[in-house]
N, C-alpha and C positions, 0 to 999 in steps of 0.2 A: 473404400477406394482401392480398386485394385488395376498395377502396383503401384506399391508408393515410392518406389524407384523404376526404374528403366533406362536403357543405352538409346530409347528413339524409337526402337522399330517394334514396335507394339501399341497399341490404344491402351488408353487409362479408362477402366469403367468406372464414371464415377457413381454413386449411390447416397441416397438421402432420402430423408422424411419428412413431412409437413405436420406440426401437431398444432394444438391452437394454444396462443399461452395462457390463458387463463384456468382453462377445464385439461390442457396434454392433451387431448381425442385429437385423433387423426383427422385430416381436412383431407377431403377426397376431392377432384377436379378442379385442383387451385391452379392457375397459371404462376408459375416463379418464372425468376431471372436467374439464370446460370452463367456468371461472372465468372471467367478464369483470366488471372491478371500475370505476365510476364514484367516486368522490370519495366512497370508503367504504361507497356501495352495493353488493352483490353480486349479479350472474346468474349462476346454475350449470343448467349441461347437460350430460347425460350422450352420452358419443360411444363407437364402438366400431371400432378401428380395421380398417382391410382385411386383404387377403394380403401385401399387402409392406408392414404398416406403419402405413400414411396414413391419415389422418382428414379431415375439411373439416363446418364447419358454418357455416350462412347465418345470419347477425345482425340483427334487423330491428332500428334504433334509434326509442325512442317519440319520438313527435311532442312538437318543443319542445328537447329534451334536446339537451347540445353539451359538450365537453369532451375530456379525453384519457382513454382507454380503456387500461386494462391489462390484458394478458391471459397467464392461466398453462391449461395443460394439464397434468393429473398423475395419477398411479394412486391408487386410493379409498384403500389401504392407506398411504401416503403422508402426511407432516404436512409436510414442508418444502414453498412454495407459492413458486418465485422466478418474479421477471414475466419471461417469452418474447417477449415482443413487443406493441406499443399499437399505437392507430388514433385517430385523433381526427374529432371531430364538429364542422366548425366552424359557427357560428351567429352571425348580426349582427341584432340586436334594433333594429327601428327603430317610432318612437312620434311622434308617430301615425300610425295607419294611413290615416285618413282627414280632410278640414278641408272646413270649412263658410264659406265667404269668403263676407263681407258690405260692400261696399267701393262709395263714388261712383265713377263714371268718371272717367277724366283726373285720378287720385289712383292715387301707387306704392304700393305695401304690401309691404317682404320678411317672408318668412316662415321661418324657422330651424326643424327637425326636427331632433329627439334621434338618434343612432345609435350604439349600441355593442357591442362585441365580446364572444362567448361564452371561455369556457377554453379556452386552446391556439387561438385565432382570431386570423389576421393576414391584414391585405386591403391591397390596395394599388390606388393611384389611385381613392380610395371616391368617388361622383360621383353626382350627378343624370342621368338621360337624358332629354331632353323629343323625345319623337318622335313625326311625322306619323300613323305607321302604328299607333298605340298609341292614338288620339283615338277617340272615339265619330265613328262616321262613316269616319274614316280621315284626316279633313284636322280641320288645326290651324282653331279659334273663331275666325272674323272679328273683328276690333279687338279683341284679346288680344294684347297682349306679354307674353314670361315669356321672363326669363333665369336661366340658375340660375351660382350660386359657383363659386368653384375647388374642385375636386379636393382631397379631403386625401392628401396622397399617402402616407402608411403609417401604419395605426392597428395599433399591436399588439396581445396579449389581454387581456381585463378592461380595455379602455379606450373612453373615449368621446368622441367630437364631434359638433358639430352643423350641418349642410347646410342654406345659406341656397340661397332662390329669391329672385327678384324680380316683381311682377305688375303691371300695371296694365290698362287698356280706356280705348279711346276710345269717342265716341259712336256708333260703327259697329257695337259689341258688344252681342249679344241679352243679354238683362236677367237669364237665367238659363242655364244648362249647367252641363259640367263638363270636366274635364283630369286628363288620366292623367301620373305621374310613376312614372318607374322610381329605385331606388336599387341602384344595382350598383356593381361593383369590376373589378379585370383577371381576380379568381378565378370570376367568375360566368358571364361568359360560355360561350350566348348568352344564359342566363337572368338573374335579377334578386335580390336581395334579399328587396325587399318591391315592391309596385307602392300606389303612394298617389294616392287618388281625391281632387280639388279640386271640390268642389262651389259654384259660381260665381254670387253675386247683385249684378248692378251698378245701379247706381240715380242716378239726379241727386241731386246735393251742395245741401242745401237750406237758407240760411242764416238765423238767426234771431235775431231781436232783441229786448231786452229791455231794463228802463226802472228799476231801480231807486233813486230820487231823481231827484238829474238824473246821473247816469254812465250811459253806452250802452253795452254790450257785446253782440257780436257771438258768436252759438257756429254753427261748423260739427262738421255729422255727416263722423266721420271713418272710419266703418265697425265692423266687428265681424271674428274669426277665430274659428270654434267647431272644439275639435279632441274 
């Protein structure tokens, strides 16, 4: 079976052989059931094996779907069904996809995004990437700072944390853009996760006064985040 991992976006070839049990000799032109079971779902395909044997059939997994895959090959006449061999589909769900920064200059904002792991999904070193070459243009926003957190260094299956960034702008920084972020691990490379779009509005911090009796208060605008 090849792989016995994957992030989705590839086919699992699966491969087998038919031998007889009494004598081993290969059974050539046998019809099996090719059983692949998800968490109680069933796909069944019908396979007809060669001259020596062997079988193989290409798996596409539907879009979304992640877990551990078992898989039985057996003759239609046949009721005993023991699992042969799994492949697993790992999947890291990150939310949201995209943020709408509404923020003064020369004001930090961090921002925390959700990310958690599918069934049978383990990722290690899971991290933000902020890079030059990934920016609309190619080059990083003038008067943009953005740093992102540490690293969680091993999220196992069915578990969640959450990747802090940090942003701010000086007054050098155009009023509107945006920023490409990657979320990847050591298992993605060179690819990503997900890729999350920052959608950028900096504005002057506009302070405002108010008079109610005689007590003065002061309110500053401290921005917005739309996810």
């Amino acid at each position: 079976m090849t792989p016995k991992r994957s992030d989705g976006n590839q086919d699992i070839v699966i491969t087998g052989r038919a031998v007889e049990r009494s004598s081993g000799l290969p059974m050539a032109g046998v019809p099996l059931n090719l059983v692949i079971t998800l968490q109680g779902f069933e796909r069944k395909y019908q396979v007809i094996t060669g001259d020596d044997g062997s079988f193989s059939h290409t798996f596409t997994p539907l879009s979304g779907e992640a877990g551990v895959y078992a898989v039985r090959a057996v003759h239609p006449d046949r009721t005993d069904r023991p699992v042969q061999a799994t492949f697993t589909i790992n999947r890291v769900h990150v939310s949201p996809s995209s943020i709408k920064l509404n923020i003064p200059r020369n004001y930090e904002k961090t921002i925390k995004v959700n990310v958690a792991t599918g069934e049978g999904t383990e990722v290690s070193n899971l991290r933000f990437v902020y890079d030059e070459a990934d920016q609309p243009g190619g080059v990083f926003p003038e008067g943009v700072h953005l740093s992102v957190g540490s690293p969680v260094g091993f999220l196992g299956p069915r578990k969640s944390a959450r990747l802090p960034f940090t942003i701010w702008a000086d007054n050098s920084a155009a009023e509107s853009g945006s920023i490409v972020l990657k979320v990847v691990s050591d298992e993605t490379a060179p690819g990503a996760w997900r890729t999350i779009r920052v959608s950028t509005h900096f504005s002057e911090a506009k302070p405002v006064l108010y008079l109610p009796g005689l007590v003065w208060y002061k309110l500053i605008y401290i921005g917005s985040v739309l996810v």
